[in-house]
PDB file of the backbone (N, CA, C, O) and the ligand in Angstrom, with CONECT records:
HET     ZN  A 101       1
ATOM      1  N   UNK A   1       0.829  -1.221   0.000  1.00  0.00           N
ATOM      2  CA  UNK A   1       0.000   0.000   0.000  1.00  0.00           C
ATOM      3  C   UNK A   1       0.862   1.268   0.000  1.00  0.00           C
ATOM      4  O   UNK A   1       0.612   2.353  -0.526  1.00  0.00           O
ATOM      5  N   UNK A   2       2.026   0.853   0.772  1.00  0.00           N
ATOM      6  CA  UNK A   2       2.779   2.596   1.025  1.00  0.00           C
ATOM      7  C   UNK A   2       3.239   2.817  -0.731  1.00  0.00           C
ATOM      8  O   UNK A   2       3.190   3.924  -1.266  1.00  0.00           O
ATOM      9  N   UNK A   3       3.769   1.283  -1.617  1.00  0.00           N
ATOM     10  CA  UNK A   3       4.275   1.252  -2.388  1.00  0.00           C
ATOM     11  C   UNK A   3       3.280   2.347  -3.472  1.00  0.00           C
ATOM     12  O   UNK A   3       3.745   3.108  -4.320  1.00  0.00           O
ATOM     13  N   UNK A   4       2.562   2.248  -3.308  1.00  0.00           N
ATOM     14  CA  UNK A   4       1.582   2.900  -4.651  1.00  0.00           C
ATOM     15  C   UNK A   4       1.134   4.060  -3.950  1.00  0.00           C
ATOM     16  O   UNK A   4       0.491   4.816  -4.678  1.00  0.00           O
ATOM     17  N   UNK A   5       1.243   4.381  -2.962  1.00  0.00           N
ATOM     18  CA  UNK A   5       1.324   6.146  -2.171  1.00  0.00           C
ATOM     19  C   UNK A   5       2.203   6.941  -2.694  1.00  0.00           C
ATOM     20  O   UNK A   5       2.139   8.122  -3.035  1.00  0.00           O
ATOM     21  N   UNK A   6       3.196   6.018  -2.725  1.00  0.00           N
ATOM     22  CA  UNK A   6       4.329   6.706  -3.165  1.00  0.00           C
ATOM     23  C   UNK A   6       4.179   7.040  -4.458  1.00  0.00           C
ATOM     24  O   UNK A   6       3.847   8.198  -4.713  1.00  0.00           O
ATOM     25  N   UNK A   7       4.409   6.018  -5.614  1.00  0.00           N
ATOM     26  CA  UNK A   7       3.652   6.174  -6.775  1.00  0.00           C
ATOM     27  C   UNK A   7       3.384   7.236  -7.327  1.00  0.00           C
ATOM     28  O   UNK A   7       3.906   7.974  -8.163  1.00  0.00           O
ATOM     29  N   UNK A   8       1.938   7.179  -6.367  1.00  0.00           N
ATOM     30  CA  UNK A   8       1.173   8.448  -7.276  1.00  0.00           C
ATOM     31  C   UNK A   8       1.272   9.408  -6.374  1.00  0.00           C
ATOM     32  O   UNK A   8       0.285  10.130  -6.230  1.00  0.00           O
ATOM     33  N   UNK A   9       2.549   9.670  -5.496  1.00  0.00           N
ATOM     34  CA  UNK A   9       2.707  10.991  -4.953  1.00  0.00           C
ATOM     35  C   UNK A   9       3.577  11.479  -6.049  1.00  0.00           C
ATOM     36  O   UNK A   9       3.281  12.542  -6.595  1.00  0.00           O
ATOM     37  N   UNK A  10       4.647  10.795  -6.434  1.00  0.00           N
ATOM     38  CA  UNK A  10       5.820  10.576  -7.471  1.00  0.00           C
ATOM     39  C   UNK A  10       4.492  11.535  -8.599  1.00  0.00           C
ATOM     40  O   UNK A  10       4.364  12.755  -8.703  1.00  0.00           O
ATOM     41  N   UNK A  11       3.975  10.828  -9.042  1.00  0.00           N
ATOM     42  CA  UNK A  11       3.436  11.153 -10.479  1.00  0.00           C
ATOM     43  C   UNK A  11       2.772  12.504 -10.108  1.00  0.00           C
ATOM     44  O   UNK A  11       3.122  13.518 -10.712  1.00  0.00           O
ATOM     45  N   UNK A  12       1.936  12.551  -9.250  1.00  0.00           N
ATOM     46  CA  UNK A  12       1.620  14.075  -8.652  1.00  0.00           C
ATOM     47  C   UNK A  12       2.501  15.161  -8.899  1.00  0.00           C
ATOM     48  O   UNK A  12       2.289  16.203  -9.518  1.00  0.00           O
ATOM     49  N   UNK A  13       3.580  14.733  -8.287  1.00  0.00           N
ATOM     50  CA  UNK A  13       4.781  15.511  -8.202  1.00  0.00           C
ATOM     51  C   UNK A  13       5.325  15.669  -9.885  1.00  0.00           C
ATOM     52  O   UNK A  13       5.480  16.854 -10.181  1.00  0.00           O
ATOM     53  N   UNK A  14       5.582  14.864 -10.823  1.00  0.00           N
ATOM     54  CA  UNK A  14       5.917  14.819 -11.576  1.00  0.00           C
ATOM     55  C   UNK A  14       5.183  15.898 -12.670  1.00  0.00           C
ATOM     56  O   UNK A  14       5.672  16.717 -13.449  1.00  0.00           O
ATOM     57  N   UNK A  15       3.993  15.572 -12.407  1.00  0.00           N
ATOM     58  CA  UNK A  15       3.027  16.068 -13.448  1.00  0.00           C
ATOM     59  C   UNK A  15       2.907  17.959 -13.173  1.00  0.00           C
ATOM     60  O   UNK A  15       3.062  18.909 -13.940  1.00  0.00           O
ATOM     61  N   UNK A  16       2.545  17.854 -11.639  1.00  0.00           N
ATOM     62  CA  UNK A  16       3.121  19.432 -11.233  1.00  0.00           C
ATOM     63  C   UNK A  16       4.329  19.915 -11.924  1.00  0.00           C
ATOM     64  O   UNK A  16       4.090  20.515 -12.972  1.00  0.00           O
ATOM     65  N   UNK A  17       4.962  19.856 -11.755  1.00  0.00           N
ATOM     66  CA  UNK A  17       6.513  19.980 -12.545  1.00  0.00           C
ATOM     67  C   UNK A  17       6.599  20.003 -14.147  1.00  0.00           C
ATOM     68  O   UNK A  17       7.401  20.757 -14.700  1.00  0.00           O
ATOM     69  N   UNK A  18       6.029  19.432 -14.640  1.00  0.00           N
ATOM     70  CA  UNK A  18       5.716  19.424 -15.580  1.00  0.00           C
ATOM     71  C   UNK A  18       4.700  20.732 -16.279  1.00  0.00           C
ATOM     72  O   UNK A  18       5.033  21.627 -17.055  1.00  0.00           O
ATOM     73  N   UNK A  19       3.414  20.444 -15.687  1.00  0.00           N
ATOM     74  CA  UNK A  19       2.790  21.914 -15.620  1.00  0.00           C
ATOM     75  C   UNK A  19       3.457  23.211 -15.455  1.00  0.00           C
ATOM     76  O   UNK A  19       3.144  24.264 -16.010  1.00  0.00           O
ATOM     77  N   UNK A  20       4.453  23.002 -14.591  1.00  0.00           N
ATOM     78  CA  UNK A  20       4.899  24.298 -14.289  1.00  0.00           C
ATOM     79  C   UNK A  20       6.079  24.416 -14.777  1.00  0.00           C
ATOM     80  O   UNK A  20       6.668  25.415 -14.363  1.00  0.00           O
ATOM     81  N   UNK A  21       6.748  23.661 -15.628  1.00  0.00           N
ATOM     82  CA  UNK A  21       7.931  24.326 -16.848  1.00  0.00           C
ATOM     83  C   UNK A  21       7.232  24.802 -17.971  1.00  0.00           C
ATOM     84  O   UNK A  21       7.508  25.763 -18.689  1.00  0.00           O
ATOM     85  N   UNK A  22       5.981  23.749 -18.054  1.00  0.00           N
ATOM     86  CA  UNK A  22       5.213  24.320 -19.446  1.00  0.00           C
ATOM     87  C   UNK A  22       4.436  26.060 -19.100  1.00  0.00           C
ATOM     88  O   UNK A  22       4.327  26.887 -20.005  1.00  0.00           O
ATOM     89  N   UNK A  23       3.973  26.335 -17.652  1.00  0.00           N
ATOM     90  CA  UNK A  23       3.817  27.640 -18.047  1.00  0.00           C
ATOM     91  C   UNK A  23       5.271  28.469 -17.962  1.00  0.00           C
ATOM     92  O   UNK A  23       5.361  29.589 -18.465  1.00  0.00           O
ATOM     93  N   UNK A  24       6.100  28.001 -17.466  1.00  0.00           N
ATOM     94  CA  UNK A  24       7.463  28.796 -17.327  1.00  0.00           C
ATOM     95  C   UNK A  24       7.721  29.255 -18.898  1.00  0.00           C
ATOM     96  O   UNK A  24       7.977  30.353 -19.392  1.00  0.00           O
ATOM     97  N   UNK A  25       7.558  28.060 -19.415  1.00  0.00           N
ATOM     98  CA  UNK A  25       7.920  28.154 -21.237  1.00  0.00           C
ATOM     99  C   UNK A  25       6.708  29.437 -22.084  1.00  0.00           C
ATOM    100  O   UNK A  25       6.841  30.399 -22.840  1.00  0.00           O
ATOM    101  N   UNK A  26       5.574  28.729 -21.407  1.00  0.00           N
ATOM    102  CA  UNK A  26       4.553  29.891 -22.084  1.00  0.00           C
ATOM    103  C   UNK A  26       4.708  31.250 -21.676  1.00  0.00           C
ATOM    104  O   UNK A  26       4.404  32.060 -22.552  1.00  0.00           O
ATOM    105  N   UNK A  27       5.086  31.713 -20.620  1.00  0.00           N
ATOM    106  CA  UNK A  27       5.208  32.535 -20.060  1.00  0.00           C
ATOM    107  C   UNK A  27       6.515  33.480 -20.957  1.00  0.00           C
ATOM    108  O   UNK A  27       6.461  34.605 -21.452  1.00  0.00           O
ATOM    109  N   UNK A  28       7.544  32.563 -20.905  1.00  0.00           N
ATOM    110  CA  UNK A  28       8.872  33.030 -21.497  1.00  0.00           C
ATOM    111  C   UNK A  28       8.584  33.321 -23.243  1.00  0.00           C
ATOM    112  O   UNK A  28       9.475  33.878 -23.884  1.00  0.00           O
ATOM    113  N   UNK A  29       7.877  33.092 -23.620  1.00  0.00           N
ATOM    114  CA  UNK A  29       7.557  32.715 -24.930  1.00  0.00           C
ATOM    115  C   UNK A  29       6.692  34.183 -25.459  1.00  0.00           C
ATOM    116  O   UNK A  29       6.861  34.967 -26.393  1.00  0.00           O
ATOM    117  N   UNK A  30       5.794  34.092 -24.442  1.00  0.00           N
ATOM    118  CA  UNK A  30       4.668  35.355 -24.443  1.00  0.00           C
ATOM    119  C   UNK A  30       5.479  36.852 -24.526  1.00  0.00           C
ATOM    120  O   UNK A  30       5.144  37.859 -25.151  1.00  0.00           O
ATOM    121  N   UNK A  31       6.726  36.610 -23.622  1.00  0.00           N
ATOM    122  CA  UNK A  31       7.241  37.336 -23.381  1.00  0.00           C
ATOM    123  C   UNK A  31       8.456  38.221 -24.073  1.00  0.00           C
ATOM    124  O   UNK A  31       8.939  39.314 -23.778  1.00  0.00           O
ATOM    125  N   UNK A  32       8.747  37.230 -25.165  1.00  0.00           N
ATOM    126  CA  UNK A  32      10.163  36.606 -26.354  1.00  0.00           C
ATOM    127  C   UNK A  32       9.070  37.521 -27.327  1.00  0.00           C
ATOM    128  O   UNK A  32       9.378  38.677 -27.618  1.00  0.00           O
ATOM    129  N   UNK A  33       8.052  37.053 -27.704  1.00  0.00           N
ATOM    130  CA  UNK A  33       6.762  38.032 -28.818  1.00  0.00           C
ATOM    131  C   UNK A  33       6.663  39.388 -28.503  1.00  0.00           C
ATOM    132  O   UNK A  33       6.701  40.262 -29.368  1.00  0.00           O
ATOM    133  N   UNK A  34       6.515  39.652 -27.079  1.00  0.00           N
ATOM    134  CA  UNK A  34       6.277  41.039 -27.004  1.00  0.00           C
ATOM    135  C   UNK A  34       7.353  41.892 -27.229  1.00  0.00           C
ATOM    136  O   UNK A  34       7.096  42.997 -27.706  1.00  0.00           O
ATOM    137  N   UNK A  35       8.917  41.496 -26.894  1.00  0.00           N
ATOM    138  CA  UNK A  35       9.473  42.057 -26.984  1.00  0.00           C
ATOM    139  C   UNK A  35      10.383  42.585 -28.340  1.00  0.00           C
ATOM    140  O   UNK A  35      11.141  43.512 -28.628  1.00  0.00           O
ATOM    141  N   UNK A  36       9.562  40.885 -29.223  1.00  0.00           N
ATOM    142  CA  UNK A  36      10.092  41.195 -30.731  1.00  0.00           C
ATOM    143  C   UNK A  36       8.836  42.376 -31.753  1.00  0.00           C
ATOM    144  O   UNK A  36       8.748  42.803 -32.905  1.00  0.00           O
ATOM    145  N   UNK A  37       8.087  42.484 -30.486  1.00  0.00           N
ATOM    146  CA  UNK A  37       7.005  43.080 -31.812  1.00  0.00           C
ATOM    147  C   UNK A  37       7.211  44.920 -30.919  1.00  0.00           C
ATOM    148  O   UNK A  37       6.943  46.049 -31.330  1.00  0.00           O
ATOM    149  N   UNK A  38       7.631  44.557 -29.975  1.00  0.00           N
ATOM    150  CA  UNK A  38       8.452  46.028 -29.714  1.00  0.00           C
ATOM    151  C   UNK A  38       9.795  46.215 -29.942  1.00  0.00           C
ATOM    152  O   UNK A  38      10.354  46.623 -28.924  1.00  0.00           O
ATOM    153  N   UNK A  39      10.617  46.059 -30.995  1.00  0.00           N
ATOM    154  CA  UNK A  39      11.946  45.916 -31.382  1.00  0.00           C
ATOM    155  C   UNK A  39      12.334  47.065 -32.074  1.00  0.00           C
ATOM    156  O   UNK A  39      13.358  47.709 -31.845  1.00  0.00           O
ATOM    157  N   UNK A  40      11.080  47.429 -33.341  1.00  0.00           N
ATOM    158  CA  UNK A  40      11.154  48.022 -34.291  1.00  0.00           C
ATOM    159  C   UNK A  40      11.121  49.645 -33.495  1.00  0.00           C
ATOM    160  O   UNK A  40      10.067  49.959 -32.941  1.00  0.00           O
ATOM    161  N   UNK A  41      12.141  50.499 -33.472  1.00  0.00           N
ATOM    162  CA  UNK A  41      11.794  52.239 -33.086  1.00  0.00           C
ATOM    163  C   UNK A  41      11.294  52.510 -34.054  1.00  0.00           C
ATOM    164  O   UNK A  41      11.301  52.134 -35.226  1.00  0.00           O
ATOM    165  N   UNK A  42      10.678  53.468 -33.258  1.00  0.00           N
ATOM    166  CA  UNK A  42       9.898  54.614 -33.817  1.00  0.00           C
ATOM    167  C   UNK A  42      10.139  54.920 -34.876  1.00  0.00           C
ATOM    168  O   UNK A  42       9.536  54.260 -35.722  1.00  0.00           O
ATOM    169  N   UNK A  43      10.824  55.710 -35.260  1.00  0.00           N
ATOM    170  CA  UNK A  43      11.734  56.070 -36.636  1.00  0.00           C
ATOM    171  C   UNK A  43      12.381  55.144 -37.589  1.00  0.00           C
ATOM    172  O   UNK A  43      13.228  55.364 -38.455  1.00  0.00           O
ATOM    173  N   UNK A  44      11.834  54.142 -37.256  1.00  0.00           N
ATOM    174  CA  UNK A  44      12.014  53.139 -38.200  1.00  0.00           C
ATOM    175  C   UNK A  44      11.030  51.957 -38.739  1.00  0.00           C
ATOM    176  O   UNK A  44      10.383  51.258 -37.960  1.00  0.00           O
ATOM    177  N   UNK A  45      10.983  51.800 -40.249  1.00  0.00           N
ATOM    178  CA  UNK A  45       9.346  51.226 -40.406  1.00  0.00           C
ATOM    179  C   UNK A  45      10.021  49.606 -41.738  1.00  0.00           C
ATOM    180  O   UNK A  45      11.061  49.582 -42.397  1.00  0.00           O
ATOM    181  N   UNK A  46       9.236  48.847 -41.676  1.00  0.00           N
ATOM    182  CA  UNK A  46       9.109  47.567 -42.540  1.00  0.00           C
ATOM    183  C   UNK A  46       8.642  47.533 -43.769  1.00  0.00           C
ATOM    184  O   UNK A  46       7.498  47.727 -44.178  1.00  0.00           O
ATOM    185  N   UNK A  47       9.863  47.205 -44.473  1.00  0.00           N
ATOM    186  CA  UNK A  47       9.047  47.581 -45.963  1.00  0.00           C
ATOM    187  C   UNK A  47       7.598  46.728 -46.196  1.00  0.00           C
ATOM    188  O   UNK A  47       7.106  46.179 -45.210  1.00  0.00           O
ATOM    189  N   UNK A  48       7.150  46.659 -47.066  1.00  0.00           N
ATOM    190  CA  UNK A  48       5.852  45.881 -47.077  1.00  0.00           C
ATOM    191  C   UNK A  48       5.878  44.942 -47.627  1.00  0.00           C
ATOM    192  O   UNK A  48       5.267  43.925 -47.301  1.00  0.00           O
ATOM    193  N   UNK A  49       6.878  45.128 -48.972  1.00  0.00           N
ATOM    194  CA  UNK A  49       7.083  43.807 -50.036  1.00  0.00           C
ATOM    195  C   UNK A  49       8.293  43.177 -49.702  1.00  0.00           C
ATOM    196  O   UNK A  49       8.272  42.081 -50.262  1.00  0.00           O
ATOM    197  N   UNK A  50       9.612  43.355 -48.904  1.00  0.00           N
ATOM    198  CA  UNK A  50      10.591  42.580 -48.588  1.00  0.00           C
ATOM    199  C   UNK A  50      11.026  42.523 -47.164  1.00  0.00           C
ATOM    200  O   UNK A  50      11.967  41.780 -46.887  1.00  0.00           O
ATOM    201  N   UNK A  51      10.472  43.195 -46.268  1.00  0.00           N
ATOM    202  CA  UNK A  51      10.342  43.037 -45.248  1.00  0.00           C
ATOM    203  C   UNK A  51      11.855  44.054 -44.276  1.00  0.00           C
ATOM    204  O   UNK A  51      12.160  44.102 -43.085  1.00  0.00           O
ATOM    205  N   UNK A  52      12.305  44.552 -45.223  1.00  0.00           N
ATOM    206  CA  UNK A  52      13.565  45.015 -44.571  1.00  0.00           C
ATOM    207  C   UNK A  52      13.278  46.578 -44.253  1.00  0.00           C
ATOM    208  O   UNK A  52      12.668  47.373 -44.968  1.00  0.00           O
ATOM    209  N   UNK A  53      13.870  46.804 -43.008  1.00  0.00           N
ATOM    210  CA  UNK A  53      13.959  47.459 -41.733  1.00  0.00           C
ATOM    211  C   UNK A  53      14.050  49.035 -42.803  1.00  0.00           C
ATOM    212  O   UNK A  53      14.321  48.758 -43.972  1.00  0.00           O
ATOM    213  N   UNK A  54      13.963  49.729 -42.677  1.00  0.00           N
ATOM    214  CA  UNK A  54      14.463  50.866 -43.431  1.00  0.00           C
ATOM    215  C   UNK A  54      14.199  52.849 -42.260  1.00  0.00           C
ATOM    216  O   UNK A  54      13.174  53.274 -41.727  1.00  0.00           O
ATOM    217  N   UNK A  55      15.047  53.231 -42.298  1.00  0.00           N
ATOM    218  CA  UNK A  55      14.950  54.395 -41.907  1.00  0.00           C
ATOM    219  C   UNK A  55      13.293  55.384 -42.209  1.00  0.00           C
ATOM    220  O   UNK A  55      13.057  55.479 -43.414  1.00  0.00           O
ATOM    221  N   UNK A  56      12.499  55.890 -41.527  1.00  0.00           N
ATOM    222  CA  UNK A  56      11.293  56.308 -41.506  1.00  0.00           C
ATOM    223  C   UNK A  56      11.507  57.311 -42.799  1.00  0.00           C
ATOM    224  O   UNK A  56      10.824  57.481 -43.809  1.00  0.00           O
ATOM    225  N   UNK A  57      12.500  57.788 -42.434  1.00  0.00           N
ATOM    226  CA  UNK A  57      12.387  59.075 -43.797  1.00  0.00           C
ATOM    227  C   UNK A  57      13.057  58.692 -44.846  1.00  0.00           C
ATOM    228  O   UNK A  57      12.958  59.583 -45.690  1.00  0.00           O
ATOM    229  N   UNK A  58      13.850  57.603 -45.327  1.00  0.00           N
ATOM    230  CA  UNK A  58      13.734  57.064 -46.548  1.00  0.00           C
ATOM    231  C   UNK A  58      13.235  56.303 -47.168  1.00  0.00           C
ATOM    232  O   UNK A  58      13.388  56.080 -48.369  1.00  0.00           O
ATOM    233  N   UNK A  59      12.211  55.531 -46.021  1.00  0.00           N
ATOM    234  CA  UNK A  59      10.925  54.758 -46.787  1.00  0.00           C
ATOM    235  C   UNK A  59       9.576  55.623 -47.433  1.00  0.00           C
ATOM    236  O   UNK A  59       9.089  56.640 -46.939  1.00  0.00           O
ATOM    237  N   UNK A  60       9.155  54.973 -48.583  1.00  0.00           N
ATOM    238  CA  UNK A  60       8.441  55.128 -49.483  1.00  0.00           C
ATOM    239  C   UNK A  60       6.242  54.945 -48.843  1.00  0.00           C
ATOM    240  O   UNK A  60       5.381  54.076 -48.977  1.00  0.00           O
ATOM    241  N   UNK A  61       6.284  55.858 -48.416  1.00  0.00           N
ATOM    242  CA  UNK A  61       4.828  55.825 -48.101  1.00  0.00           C
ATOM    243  C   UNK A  61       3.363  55.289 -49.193  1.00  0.00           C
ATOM    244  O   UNK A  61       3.252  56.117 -50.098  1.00  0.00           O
ATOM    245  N   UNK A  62       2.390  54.278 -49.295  1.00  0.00           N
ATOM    246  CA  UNK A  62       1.500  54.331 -50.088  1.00  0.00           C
ATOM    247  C   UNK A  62       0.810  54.070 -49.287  1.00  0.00           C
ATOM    248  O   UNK A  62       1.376  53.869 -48.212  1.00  0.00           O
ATOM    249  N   UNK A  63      -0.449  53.945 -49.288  1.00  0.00           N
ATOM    250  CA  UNK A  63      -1.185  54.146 -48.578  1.00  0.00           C
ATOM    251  C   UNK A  63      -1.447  53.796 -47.200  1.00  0.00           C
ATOM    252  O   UNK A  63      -2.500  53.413 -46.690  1.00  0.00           O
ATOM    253  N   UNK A  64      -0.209  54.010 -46.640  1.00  0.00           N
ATOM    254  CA  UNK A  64      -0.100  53.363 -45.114  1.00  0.00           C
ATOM    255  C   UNK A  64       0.829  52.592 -44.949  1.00  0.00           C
ATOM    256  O   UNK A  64       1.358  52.393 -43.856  1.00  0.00           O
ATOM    257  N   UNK A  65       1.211  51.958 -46.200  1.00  0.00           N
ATOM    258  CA  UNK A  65       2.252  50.820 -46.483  1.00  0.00           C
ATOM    259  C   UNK A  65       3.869  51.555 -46.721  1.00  0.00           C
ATOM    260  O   UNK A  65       4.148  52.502 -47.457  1.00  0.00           O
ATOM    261  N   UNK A  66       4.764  50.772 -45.846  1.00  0.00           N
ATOM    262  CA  UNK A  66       5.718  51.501 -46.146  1.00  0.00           C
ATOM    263  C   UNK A  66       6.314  50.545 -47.125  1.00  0.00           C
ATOM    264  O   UNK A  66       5.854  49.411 -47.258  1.00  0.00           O
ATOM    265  N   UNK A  67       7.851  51.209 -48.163  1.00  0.00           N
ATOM    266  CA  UNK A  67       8.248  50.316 -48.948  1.00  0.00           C
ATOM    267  C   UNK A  67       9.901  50.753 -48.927  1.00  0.00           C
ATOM    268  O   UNK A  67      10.172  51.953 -48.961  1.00  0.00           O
ATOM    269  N   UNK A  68      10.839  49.880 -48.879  1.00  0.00           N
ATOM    270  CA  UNK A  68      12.179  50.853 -48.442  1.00  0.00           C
ATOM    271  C   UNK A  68      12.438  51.472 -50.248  1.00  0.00           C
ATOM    272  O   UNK A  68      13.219  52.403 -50.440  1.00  0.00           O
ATOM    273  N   UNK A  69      11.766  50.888 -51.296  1.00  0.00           N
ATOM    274  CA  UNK A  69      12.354  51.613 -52.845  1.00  0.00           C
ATOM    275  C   UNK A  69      13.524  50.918 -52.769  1.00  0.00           C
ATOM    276  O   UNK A  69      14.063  51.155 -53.850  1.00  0.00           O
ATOM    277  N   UNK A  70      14.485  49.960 -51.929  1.00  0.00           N
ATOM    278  CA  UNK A  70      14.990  49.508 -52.841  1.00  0.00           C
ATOM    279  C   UNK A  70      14.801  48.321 -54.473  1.00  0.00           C
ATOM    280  O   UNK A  70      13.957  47.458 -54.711  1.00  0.00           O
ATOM    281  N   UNK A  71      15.491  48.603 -54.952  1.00  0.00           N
ATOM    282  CA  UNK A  71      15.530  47.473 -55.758  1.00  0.00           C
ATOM    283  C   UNK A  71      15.842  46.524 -56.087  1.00  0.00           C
ATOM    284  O   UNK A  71      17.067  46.485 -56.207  1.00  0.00           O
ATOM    285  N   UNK A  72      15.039  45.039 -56.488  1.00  0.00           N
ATOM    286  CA  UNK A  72      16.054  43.969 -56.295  1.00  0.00           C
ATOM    287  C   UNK A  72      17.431  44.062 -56.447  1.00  0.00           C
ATOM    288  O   UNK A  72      18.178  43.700 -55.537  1.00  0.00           O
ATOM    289  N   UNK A  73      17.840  44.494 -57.468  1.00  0.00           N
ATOM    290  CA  UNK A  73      19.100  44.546 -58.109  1.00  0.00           C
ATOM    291  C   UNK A  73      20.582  45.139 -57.468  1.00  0.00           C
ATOM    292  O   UNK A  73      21.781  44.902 -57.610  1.00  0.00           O
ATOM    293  N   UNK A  74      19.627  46.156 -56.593  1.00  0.00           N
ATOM    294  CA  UNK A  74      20.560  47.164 -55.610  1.00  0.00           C
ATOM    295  C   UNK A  74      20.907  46.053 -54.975  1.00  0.00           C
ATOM    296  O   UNK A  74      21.963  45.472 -55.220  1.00  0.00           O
ATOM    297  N   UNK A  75      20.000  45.627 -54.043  1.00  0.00           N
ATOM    298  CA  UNK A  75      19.950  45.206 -52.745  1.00  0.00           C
ATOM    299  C   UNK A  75      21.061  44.356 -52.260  1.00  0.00           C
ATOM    300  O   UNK A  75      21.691  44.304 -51.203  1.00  0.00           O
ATOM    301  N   UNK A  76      21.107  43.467 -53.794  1.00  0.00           N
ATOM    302  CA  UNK A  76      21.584  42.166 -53.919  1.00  0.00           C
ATOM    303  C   UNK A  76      23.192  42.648 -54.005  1.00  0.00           C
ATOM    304  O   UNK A  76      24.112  41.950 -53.577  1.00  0.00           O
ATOM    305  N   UNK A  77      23.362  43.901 -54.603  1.00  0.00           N
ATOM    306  CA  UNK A  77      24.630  44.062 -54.408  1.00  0.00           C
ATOM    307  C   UNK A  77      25.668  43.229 -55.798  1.00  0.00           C
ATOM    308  O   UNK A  77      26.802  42.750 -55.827  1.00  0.00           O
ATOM    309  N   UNK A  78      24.294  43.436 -57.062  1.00  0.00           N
ATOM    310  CA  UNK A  78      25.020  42.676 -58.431  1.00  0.00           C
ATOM    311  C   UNK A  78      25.563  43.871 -59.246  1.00  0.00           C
ATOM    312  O   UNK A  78      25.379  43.451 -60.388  1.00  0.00           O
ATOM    313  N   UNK A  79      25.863  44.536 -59.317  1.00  0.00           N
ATOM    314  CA  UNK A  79      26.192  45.738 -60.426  1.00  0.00           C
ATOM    315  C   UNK A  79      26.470  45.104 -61.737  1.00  0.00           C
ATOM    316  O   UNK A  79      27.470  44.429 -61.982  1.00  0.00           O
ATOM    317  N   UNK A  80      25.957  45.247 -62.176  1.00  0.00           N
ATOM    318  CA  UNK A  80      26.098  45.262 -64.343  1.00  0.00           C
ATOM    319  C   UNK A  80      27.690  45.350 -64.649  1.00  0.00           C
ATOM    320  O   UNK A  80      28.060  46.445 -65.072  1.00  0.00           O
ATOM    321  N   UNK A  81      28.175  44.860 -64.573  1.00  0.00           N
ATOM    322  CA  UNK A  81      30.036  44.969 -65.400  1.00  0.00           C
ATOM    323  C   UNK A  81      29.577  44.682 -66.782  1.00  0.00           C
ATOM    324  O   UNK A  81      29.063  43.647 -67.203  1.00  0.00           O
ATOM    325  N   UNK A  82      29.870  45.853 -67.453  1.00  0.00           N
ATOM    326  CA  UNK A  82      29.953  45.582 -69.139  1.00  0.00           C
ATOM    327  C   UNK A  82      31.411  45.286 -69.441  1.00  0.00           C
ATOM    328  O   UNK A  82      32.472  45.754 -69.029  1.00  0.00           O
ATOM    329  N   UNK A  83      31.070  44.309 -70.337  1.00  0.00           N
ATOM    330  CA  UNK A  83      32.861  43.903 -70.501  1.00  0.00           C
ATOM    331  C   UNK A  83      33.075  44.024 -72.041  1.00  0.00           C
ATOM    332  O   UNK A  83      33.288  43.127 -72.858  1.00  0.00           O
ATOM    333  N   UNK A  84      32.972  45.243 -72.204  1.00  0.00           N
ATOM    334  CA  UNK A  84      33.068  45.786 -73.353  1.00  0.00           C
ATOM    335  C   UNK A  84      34.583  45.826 -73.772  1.00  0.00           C
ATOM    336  O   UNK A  84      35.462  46.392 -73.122  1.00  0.00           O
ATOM    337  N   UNK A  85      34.771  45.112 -75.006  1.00  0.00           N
ATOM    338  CA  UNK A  85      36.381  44.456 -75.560  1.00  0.00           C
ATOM    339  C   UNK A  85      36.878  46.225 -75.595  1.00  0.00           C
ATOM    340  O   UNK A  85      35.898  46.970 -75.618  1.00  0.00           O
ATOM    341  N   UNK A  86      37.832  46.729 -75.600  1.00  0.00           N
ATOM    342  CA  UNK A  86      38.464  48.054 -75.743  1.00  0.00           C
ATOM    343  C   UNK A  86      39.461  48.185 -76.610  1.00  0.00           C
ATOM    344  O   UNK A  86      39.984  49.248 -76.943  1.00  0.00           O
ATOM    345  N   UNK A  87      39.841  46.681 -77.133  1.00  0.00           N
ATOM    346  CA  UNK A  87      40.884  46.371 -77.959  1.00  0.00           C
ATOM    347  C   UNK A  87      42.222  46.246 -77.308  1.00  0.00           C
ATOM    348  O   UNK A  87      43.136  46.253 -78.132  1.00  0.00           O
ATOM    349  N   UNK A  88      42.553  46.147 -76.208  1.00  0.00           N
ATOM    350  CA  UNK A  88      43.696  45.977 -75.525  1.00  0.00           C
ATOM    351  C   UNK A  88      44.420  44.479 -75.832  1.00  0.00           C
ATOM    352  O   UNK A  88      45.608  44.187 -75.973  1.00  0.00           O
ATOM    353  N   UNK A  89      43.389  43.789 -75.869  1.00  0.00           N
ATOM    354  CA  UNK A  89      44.189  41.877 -75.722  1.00  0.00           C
ATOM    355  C   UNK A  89      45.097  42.026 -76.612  1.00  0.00           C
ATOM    356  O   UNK A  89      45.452  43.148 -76.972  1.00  0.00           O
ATOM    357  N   UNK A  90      45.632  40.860 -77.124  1.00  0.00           N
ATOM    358  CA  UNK A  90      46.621  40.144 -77.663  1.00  0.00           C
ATOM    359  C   UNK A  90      47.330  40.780 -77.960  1.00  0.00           C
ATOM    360  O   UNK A  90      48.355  40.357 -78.495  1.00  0.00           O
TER     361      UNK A  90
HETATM  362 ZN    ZN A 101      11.483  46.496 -49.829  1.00  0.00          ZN2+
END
């Protein structure tokens, strides 16, 4: 009899513990969100179509939507090299 007191004091215990990392986690979690959805200052806004961070006064306003104007092409950091022959070789 003591054997299965124990038991399900054990599992009592267990399951408490359990409960209470899982709100520790929810708690920490709730808390991890709020602080990412307060990250962004003031003076600084999300483009709409690529998602990148951009300075308030060089983003592009439409109707509420901000947009940083860059362009793929910028962004990526490919510049166009024309390799226009000049006649130098051989
Ligand atoms: Zn953008």
């Amino acid at each position: 009899m003591k054997m299965v007191l124990m038991l399900v004091g054990g599992c009592v215990l267990l399951a408490g513990l359990l409960i209470f990392m899982r709100y520790m986690a929810l708690k920490r979690a709730a808390k991890e969100q709020e602080e990412a959805a307060r990250a962004l200052p003031e003076d600084e806004v999300q483009c709409f179509s690529c998602g990148l961070v951009v300075p308030r006064e060089k983003a592009l306003e439409k109707k509420g939507r901000y947009f940083c104007g860059v362009k793929r092409n910028d962004r990526d950091g490919n510049p166009i090299q024309r390799a226009s022959g000049d006649g130098s070789g051989s």
